[in-house]
N, C-alpha and C positions, 0 to 999 in steps of 0.2 A: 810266819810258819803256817798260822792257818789257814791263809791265802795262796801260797807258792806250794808248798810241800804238806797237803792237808793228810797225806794218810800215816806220815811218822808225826804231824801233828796228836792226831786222832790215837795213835798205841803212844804215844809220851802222858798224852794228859791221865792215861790209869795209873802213870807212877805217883807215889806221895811227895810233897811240894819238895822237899831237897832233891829227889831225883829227877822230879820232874826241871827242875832251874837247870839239871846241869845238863838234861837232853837237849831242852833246844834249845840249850847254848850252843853247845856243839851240832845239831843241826841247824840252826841258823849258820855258824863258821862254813859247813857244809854247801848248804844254802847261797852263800855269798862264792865262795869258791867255782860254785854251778856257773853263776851268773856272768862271770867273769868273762868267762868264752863264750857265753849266750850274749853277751848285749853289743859284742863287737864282730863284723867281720876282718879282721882285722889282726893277725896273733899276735904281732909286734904288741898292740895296745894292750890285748889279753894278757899278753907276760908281764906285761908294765903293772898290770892290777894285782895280778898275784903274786910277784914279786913285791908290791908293797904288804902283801897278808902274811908273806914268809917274814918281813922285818917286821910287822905290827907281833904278829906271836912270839916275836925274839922280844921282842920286848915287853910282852904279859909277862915272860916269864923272870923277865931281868924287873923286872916289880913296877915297872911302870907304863902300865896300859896306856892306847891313845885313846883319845878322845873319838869314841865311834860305836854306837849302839849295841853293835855285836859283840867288840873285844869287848866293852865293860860290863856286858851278859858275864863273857864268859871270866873273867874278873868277879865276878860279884858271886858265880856259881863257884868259886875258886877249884878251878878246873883242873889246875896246877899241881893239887896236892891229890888228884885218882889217872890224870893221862900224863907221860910226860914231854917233852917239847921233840922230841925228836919224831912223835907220835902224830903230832898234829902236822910238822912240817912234809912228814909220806905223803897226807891227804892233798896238801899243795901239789907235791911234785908229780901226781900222775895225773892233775890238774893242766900242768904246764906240759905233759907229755901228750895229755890229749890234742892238744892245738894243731895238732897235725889233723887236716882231714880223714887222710886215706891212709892210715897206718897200722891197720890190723890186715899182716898177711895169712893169718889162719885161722880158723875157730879156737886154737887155744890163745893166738894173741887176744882176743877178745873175752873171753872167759875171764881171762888175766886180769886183765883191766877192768872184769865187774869185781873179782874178787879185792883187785887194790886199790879201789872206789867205793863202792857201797856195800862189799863185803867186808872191808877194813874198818870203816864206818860202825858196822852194825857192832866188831865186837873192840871196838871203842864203849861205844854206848852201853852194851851191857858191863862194863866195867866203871863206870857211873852210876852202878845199881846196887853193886855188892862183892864181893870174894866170886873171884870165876878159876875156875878151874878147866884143865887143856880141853876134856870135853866140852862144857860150856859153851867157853871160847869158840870152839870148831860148829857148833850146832850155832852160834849166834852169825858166824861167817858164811855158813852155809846158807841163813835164811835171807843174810843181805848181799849175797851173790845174788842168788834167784830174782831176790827182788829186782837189781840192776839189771841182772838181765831181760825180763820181763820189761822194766819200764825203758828198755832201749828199743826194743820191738814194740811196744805202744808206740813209742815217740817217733817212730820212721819216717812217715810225713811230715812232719816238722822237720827233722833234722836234715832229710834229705832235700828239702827246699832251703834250706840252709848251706845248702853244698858239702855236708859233712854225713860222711859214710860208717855207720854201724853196723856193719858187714864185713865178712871178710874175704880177703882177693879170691885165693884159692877155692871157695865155695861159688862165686860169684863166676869164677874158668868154667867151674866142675857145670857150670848152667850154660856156660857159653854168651854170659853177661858182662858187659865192662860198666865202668864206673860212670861214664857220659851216658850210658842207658836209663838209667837207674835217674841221675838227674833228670833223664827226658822225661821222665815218667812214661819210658816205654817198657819196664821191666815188669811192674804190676805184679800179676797172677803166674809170673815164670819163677817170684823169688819165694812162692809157698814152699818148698823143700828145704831151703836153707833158714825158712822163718822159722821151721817146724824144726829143724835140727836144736836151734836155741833154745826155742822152747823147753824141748826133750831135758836139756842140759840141767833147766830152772826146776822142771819138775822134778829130776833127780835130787836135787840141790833138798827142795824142801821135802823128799821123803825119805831122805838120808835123815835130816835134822829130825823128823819125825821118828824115824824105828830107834837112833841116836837118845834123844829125849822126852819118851809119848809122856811123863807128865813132869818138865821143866817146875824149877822153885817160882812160886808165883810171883815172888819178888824179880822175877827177869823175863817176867810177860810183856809188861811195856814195850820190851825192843823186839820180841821173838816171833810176840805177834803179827809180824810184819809180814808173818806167813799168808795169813787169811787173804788179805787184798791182792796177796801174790797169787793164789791158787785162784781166785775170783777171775784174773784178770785172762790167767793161762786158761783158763775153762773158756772165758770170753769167743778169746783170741783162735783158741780149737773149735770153737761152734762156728766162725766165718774161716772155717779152712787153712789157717795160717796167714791168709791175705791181711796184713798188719793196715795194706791202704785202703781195703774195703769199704771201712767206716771209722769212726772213730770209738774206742771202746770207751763209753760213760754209763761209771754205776751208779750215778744222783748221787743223790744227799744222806741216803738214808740205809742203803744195803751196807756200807764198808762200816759206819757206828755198829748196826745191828750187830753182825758179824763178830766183831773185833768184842761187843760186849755178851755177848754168850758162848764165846772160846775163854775170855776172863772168868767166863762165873766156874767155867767146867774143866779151870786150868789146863787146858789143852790147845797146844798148837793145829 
């Protein structure tokens, strides 16, 4: 987690050590899930992996884990008795729904799919924390939409060298871009309008969560936090224009701690 996934590494470790076991548990599961369709091109193979995570978590929950780093994380965090299995098997399935390349025909298909990825996610995790309530819940959803959606407009270049398209058809018309452009790398500085519409969406995201809950129970900082590096990266991404291919946005070692540990002191998102 501190290597792959350092900034829900970095808001886990302020939880105290039972909350903290069962965050990256569950974001390790998370983690491994990503991976899945990352290390193959290939989606036959990619169902084949995640199809065995849907039968490995059938059977965390039938009491006998397999033998594999992460189930017996989430074994050991006994995960079992705050998410239930039908809970974890969602994050699978729009795992497997991802595998499609080019399957988001609108901004809300894609929205969709940060809310039932890393906005599902987030209020998993703050349910690993303590008693949430429907606000809660909605403000923990909200920040790990944003967050997804942001780190899908970071990750453009990479993905799009991957052949796989985090945009959507009908925005991509509305530019007069097709999908073979965009792998050419001829779309570039044509897809600022649509980079900037996502964006728009993320910053709503987390100042809904914000006027929602300006001062969240500190006990559900760990997962809420996840705002700061959000808003960091959106600010980034708006200083080069929306051009997501520009550059690459790296905030070092040292700005995403800072942050994260003087929003903690000041309980505020």
């Amino acid at each position: 987690m501190r290597r792959l996934d350092r900034h829900r590494y970095l808001t886990a470790v302020l939880a105290p050590p039972d909350g903290r076991k069962r965050l990256l548990a569950l974001y390790a599961l998370n983690l491994e899930l990503a991976k899945a369709s990352e290390l193959t091109s290939e989606p036959m193979l990619a169902e084949i992996r995640l199809t065995w995570w849907r039968e490995a978590v059938a059977e965390l929950y039938a009491g006998t884990p397999r033998k594999h780093m992460v189930v017996e994380a989430l074994a050991d965090a006994q995960i079992g008795e705050w998410l239930r299995q039908e809970e974890l098997e969602a994050l699978i399935e729009i795992r497997i729904e991802d595998l499609e390349a080019e399957r988001f025909a609108s901004l809300d298909d894609l929205v969709r799919f940060a809310e039932d990825s890393a906005g599902a996610l987030a209020s998993l995790a703050i349910r690993c924390l303590g008693e949430v309530g429907d606000d809660l819940a909605a403000v923990a959803r909200d920040v790990g939409t944003a967050w997804g959606l942001t780190g899908l407009m970071r990750s453009l270049p990479r993905t799009v060298r991957a052949r796989r398209l985090y945009l959507p058809k009908d925005g991509l018309a509305r530019l007069a871009l097709s999908p073979a452009q965009v792998y050419a790398g001829a779309a570039g500085e044509a897809l600022r309008p649509l980079v900037g519409e996502v964006l728009a969406i993320a910053e709503r995201r987390i100042e809904a969560a914000r006027r929602r809950c300006p001062r969240p129970p500190r006990w559900s900082l760990p997962v809420l936090l996840l705002a700061q590096p959000a808003t960091i990266y959106l600010d980034c991404l708006r200083r080069q224009d929306c051009d997501a291919f520009a550059a690459e946005v790296n905030l070092g070692p040292i700005r995403t701690p800072l942050a994260l540990a003087w929003h903690h002191w000041r309980g505020r998102l």
